[in-house]
VOGULUM-967924 format. One record per residue: x, y, z of N, C-alpha, C, O, CB in turn; residue number from 1. Coordinates in pm, 1 decimal. Glycine has a CB too. Example, Ala and Ser with C-alpha at 12.3 -4.5 7.8 and 13.67 -1.06 7.14 Angstrom:
<zabas>
      npx      npy      npz     capx     capy     capz      cpx      cpy      cpz      opx      opy      opz     cbpx     cbpy     cbpz pos
   1319.0   -569.0    780.0   1230.0   -450.0    780.0   1320.0   -330.0    780.0   1423.6   -331.9    846.5   1130.8   -447.3    904.6   1
   1285.0   -225.0    708.0   1367.0   -106.0    714.0   1290.0      3.0    787.0   1340.9    113.8    803.9   1408.4    -59.8    572.5   2
</zabas>
This chain:
<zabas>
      npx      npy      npz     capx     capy     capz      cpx      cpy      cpz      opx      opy      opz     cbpx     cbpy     cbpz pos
    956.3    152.4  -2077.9    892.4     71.7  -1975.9    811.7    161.6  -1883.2    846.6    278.3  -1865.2    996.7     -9.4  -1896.7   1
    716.9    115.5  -1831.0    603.2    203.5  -1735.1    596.4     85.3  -1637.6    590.2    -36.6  -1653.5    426.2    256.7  -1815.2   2
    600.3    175.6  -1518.4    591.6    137.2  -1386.7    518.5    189.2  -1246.6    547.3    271.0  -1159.1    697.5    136.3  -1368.6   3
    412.0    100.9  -1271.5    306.2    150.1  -1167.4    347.4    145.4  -1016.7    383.9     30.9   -989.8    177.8     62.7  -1180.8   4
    352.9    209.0   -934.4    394.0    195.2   -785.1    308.9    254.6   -653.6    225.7    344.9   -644.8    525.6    260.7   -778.8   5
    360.4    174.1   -567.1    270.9    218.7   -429.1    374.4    177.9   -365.4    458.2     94.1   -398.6    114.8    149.5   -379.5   6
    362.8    260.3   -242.7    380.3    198.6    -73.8    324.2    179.6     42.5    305.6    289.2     95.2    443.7    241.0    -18.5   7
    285.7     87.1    112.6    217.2     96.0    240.5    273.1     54.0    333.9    288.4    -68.2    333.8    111.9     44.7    248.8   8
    311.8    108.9    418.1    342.1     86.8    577.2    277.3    115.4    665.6    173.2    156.3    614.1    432.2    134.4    623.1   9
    268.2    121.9    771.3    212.2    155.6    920.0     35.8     29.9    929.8    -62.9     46.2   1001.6    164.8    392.3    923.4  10
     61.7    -74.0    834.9   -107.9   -133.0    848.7   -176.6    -50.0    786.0   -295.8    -69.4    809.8   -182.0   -144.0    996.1  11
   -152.1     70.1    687.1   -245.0    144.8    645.0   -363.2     84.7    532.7   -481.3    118.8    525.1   -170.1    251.4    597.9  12
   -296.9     -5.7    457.6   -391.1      7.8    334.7   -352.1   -179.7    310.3   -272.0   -250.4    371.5   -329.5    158.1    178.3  13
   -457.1   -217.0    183.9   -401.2   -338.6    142.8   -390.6   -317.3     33.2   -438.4   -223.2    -30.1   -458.0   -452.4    164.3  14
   -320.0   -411.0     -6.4   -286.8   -404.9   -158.5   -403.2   -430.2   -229.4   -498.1   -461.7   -157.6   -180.1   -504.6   -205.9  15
   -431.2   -424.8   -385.0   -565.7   -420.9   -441.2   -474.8   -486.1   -568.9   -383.7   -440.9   -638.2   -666.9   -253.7   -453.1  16
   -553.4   -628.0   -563.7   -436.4   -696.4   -706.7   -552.2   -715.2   -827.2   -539.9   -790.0   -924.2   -339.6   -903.8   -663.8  17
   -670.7   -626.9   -796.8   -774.8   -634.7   -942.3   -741.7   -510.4   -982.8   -763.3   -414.2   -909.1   -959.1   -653.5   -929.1  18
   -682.6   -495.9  -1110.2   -556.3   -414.2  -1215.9   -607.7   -418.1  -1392.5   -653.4   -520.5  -1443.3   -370.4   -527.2  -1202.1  19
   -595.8   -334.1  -1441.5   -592.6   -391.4  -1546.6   -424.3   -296.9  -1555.9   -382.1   -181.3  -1553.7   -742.7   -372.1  -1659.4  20
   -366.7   -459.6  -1568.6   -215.7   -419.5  -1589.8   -183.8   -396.9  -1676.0    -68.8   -374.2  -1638.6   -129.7   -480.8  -1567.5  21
   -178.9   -371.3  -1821.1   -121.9   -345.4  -1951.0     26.9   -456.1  -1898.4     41.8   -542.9  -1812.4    -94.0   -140.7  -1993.9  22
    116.7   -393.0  -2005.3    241.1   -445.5  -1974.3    328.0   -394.9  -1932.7    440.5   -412.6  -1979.5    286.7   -488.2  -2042.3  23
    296.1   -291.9  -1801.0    384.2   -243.2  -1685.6    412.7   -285.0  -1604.9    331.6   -355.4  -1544.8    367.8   -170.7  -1634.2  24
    543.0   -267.8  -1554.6    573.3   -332.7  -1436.7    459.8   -304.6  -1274.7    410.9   -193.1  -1256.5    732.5   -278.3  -1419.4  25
    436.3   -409.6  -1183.5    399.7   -351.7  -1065.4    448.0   -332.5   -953.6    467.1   -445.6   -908.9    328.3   -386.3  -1038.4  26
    483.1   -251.9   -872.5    601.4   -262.4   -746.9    513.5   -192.6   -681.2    431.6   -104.6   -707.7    771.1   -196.5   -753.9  27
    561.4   -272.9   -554.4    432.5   -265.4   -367.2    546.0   -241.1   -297.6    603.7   -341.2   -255.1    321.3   -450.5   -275.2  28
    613.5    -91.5   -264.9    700.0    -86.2   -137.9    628.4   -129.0     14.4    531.5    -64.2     53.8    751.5     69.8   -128.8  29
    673.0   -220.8     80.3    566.6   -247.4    224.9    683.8   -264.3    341.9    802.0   -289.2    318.5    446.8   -424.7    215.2  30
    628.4   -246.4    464.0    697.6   -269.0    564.5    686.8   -398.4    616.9    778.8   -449.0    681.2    673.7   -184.5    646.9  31
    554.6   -469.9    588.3    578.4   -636.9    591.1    541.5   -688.1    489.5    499.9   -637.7    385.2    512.2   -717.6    690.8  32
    568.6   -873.7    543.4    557.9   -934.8    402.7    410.4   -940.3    279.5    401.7  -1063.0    284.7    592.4  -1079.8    441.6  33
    360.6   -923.0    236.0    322.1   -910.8    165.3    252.7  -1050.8      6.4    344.2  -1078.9    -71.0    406.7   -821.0    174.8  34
    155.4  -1099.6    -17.3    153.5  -1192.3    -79.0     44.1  -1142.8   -238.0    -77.8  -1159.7   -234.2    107.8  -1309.3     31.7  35
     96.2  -1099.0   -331.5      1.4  -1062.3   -465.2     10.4  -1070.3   -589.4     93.2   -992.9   -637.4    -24.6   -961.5   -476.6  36
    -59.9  -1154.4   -682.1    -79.5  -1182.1   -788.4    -49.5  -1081.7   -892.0    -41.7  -1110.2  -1011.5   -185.8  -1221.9   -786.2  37
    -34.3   -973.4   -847.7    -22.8   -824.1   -939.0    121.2   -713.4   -929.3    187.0   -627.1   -987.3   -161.4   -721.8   -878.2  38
    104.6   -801.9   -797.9    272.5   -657.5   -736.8    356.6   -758.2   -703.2    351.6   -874.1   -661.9    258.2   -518.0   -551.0  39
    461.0   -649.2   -744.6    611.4   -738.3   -689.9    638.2   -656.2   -582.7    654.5   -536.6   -606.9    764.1   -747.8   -802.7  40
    649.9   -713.5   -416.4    645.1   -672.1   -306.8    808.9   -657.7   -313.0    895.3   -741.5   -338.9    564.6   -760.7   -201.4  41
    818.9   -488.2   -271.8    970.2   -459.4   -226.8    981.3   -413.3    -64.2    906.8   -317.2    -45.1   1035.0   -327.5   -327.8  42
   1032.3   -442.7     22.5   1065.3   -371.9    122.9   1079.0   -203.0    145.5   1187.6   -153.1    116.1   1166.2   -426.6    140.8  43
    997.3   -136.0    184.5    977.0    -38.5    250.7   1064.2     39.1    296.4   1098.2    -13.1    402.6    922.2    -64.1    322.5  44
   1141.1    162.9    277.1   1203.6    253.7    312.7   1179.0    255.9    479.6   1064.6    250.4    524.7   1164.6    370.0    228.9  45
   1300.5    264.7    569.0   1276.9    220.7    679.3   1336.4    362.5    804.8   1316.5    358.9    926.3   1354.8     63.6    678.3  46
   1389.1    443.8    750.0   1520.3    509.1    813.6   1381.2    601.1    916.5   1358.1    559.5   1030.1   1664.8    626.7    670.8  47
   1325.9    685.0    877.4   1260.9    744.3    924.0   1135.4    680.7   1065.4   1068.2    585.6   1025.4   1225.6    792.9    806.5  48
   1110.0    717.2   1187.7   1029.2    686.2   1290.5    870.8    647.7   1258.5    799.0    555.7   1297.5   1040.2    799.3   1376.6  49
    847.3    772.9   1160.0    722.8    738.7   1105.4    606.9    650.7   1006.0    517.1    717.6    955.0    723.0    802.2   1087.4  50
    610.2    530.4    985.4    543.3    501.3    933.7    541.9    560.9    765.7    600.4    526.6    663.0    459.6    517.7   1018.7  51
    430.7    680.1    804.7    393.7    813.6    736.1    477.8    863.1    613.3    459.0    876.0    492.3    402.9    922.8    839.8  52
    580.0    884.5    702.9    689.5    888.5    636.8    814.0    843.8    515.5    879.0    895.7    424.8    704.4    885.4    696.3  53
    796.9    720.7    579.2    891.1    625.2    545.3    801.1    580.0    376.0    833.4    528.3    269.1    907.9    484.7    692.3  54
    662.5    644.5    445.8    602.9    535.1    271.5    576.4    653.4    173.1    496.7    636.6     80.8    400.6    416.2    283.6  55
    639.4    769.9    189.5    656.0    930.4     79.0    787.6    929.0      9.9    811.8    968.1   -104.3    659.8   1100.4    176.9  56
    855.2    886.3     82.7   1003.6    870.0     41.8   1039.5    796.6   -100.4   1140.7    806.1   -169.9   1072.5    786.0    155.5  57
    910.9    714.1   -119.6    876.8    639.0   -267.8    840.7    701.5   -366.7    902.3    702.9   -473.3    779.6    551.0   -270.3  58
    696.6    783.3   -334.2    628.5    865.1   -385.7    706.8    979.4   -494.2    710.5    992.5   -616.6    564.9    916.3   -273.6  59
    780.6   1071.0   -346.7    863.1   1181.7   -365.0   1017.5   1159.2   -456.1   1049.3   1236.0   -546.9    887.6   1229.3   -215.8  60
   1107.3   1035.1   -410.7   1177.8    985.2   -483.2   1153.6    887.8   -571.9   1225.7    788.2   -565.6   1246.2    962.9   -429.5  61
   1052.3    893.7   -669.4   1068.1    731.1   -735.9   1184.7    708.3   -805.6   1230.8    594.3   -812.4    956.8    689.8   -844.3  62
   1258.2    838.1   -878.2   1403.0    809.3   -963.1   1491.1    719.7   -862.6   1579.4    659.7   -923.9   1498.8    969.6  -1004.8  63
   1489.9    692.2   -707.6   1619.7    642.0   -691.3   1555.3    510.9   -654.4   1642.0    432.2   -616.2   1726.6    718.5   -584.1  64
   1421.3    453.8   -651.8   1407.5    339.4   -658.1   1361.8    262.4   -787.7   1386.4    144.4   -812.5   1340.8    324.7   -567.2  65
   1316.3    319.2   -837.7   1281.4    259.3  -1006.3   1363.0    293.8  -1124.2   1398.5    409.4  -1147.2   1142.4    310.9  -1059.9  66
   1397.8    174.8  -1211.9   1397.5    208.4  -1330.9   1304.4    197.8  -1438.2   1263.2     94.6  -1491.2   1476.1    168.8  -1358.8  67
   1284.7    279.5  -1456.1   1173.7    288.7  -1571.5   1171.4    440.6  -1658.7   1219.6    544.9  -1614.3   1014.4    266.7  -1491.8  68
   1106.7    426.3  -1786.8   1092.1    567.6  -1859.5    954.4    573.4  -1748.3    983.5    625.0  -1640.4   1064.2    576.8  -2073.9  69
    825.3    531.8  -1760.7    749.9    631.5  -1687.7    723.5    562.4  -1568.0    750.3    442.4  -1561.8    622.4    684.1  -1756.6  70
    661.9    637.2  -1447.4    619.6    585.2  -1340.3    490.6    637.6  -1296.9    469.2    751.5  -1338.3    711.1    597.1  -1250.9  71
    385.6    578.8  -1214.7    262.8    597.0  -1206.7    242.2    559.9  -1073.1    213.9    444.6  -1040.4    188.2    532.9  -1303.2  72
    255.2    651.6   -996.1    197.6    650.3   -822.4     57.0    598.2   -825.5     -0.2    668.2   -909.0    188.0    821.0   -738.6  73
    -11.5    527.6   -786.1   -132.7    496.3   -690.6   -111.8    470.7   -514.4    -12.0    441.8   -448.4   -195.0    356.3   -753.5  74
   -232.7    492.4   -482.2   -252.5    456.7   -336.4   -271.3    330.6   -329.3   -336.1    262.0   -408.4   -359.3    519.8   -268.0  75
   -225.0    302.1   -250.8   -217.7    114.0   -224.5   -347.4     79.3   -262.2   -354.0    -11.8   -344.8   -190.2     44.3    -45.4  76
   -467.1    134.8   -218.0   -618.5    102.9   -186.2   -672.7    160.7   -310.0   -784.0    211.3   -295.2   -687.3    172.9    -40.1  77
   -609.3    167.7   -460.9   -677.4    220.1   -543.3   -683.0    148.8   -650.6   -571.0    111.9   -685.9   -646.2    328.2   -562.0  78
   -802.1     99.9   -744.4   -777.8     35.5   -843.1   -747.3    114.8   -951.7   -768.1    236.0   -946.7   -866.9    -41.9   -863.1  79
   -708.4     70.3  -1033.0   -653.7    135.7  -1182.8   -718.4     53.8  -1267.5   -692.0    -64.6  -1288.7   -483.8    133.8  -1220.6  80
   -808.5    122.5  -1318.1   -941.2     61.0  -1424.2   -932.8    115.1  -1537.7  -1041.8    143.1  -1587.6  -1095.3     89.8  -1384.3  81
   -811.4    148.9  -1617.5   -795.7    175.8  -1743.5   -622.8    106.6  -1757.2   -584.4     37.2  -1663.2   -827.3    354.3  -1774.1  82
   -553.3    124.1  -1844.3   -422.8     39.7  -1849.1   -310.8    196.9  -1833.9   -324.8    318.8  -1844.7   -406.1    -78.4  -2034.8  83
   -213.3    109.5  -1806.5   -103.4    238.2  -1806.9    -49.1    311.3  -1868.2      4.8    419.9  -1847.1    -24.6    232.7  -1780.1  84
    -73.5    203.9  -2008.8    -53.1    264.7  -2137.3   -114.6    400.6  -2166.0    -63.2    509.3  -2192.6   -100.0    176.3  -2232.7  85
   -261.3    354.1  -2150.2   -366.3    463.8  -2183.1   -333.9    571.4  -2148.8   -320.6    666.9  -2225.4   -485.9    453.1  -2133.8  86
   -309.4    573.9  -1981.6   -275.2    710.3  -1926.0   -149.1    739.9  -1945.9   -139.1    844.2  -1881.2   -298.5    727.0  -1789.3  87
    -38.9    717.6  -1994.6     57.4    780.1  -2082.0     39.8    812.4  -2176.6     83.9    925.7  -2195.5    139.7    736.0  -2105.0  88
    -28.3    749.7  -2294.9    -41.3    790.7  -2419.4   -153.6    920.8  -2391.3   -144.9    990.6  -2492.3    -89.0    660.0  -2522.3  89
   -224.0    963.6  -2325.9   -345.9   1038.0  -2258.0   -242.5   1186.4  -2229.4   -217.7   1291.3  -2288.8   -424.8    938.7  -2084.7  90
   -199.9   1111.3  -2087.2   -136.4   1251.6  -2009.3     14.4   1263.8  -2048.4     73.4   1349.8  -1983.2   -144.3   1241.8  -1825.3  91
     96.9   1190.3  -2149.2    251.3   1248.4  -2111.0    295.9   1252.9  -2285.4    391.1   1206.2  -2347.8    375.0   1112.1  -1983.9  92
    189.6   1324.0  -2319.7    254.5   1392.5  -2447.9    272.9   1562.7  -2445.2    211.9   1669.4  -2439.0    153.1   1354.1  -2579.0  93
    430.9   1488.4  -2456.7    485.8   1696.2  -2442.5    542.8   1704.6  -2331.4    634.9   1785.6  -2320.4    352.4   1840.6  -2428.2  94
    500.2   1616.0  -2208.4    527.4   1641.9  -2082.7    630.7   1587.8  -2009.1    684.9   1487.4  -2055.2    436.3   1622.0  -2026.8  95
    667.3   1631.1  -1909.6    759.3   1554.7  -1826.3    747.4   1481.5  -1694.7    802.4   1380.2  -1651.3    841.0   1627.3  -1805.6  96
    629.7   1591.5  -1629.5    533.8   1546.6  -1502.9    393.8   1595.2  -1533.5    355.1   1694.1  -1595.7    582.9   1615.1  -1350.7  97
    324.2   1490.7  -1467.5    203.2   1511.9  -1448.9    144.2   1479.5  -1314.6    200.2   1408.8  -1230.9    146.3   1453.1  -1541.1  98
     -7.0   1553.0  -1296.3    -27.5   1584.5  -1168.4   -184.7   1571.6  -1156.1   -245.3   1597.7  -1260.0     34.0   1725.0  -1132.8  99
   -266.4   1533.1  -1038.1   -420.7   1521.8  -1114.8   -456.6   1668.1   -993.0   -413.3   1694.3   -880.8   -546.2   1310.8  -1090.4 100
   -534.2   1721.6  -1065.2   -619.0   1812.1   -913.3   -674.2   1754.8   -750.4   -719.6   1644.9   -718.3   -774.0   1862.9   -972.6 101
   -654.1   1852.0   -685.5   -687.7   1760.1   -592.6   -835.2   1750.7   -625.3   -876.7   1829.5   -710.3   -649.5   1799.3   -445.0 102
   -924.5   1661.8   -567.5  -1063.8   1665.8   -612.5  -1135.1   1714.2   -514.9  -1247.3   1665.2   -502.4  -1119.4   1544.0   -653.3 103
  -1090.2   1830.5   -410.8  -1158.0   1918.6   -321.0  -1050.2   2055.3   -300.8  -1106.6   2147.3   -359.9  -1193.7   1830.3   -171.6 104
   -953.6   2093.1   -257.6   -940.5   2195.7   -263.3   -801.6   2230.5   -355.6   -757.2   2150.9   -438.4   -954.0   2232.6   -136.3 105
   -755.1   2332.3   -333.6   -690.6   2389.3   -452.6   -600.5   2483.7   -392.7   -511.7   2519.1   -470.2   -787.9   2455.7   -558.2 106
   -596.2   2535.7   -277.1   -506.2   2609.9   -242.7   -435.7   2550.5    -97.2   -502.0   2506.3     -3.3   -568.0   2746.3   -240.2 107
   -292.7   2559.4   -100.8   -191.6   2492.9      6.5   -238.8   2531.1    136.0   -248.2   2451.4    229.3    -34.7   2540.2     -6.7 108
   -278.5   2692.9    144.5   -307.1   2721.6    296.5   -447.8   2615.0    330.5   -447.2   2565.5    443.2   -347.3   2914.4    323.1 109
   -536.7   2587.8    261.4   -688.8   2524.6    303.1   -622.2   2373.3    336.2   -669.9   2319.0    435.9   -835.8   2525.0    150.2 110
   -530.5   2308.4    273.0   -461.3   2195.1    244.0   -398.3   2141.6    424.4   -421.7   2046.7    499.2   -327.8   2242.9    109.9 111
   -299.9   2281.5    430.4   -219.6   2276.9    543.4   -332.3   2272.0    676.8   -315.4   2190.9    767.8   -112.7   2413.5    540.7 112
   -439.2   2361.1    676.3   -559.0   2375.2    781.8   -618.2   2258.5    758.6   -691.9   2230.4    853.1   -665.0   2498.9    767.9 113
   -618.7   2185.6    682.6   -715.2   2017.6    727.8   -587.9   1951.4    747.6   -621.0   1846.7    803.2   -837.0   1913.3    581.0 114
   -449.0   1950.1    733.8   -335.5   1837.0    765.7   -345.4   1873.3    909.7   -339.2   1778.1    987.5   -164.1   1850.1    688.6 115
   -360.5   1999.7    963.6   -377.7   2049.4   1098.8   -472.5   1977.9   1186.5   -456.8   1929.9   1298.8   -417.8   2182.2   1093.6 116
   -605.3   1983.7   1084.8   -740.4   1927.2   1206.6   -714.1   1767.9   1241.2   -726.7   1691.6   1337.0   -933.1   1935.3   1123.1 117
   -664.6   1764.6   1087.4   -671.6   1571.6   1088.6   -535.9   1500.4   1168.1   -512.3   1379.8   1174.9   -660.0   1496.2    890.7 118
   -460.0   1605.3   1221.9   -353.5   1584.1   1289.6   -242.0   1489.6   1198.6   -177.9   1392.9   1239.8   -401.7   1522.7   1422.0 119
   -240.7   1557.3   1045.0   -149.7   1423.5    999.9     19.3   1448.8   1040.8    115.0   1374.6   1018.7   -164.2   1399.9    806.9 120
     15.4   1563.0   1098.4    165.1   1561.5   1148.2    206.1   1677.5   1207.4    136.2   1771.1   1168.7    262.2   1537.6   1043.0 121
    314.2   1719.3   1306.9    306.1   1759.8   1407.8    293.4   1955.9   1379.5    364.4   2020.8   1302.7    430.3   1685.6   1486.6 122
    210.5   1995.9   1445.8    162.1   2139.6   1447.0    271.7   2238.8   1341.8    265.5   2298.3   1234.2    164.1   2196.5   1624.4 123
    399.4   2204.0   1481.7    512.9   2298.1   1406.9    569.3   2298.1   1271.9    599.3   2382.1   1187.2    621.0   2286.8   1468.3 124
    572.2   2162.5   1286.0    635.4   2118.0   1089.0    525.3   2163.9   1014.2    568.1   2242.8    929.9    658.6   1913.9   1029.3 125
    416.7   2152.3   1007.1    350.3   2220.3    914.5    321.4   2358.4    893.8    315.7   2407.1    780.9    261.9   2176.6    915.1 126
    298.0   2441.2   1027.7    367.7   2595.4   1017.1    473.7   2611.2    977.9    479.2   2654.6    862.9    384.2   2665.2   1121.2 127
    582.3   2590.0   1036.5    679.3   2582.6    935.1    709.2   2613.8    812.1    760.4   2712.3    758.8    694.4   2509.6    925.0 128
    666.2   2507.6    773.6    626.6   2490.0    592.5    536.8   2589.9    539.1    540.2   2618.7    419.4    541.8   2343.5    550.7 129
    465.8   2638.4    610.7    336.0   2706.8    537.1    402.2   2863.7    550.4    367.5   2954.0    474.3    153.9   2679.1    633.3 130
    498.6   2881.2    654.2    578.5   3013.3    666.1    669.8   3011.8    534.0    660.3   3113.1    464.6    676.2   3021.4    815.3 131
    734.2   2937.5    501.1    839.6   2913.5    358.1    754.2   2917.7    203.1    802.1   2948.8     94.1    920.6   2731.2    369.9 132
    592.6   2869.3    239.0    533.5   2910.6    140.1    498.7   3046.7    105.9    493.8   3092.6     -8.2    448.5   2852.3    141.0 133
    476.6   3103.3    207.1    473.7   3264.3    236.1    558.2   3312.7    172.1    544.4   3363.4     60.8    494.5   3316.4    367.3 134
    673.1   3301.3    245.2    811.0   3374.2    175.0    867.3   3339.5     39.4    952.1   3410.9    -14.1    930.8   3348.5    260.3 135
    827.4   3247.0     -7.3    813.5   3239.7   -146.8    752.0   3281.9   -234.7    778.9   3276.0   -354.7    800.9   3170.0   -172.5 136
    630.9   3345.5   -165.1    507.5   3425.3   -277.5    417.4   3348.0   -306.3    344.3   3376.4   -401.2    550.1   3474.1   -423.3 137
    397.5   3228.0   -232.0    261.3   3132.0   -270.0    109.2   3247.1   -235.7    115.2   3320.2   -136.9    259.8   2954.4   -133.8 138
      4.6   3249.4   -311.2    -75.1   3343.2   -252.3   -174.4   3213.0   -222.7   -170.5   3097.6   -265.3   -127.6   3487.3   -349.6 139
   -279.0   3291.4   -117.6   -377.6   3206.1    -98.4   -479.2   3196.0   -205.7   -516.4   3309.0   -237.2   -433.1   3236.2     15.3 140
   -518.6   3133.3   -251.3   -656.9   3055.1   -367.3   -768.7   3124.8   -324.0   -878.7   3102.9   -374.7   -702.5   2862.4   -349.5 141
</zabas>
């Protein structure tokens, strides 16, 4: 079974129910109710203050909310104009995860300096993080 998924909370995004669905399941984690011809609307991971937050927790964990052999993240606001099939039979031979490039940069430090400008979250937590990449041996790109 293949299972396409999103989450949106904070008012961020709307759902987008023009799909070409193959015969995968669709699941919409949201923080409100929700009405779509394409997704089966689940309630939203809630524990966390942030919004932001609360809708990664899907992303990052899909094993403890889905069952399915494969799963397929989109952004709420994204159509999927080929079937799900395709992109399994495409990307998950041999594999276990797959990952797309970002389609602008390529290295974590350039990554972490625009999460910085764009203020997606607070100064320290992302130094932080970018210090643990250090000490791990991440080099810069």
């Amino acid at each position: 079974m293949i299972t396409v998924y999103t989450s949106i909370t904070g008012e961020k995004d709307k759902l987008v129910d023009r799909q070409v669905k193959g015969k995968a399941k669709w699941i919409a984690f949201t923080d409100r109710p929700m009405k779509s011809k394409t997704w089966e609307v689940r309630m939203a991971y809630d524990k966390f203050k942030s919004p932001r937050r609360n809708s990664r927790i899907h992303k990052i964990l899909a094993h403890q909310f889905l069952e399915t052999d494969y799963s397929i993240w989109i952004d709420g606001n994204v159509e999927l104009t080929i079937s799900p099939e395709a992109l399994v039979k495409k990307y998950m031979v041999n594999q276990d995860f797959v990952a797309f490039k970002h389609p602008i940069r390529n290295c974590l430090y350039d990554e972490a300096n625009v999460c910085l400008y764009l203020k997606l979250d607070n100064k320290e937590i992302i130094d932080n993080q970018v210090k643990k990449y250090k000490k791990w041996g991440f080099l810069k790109q």
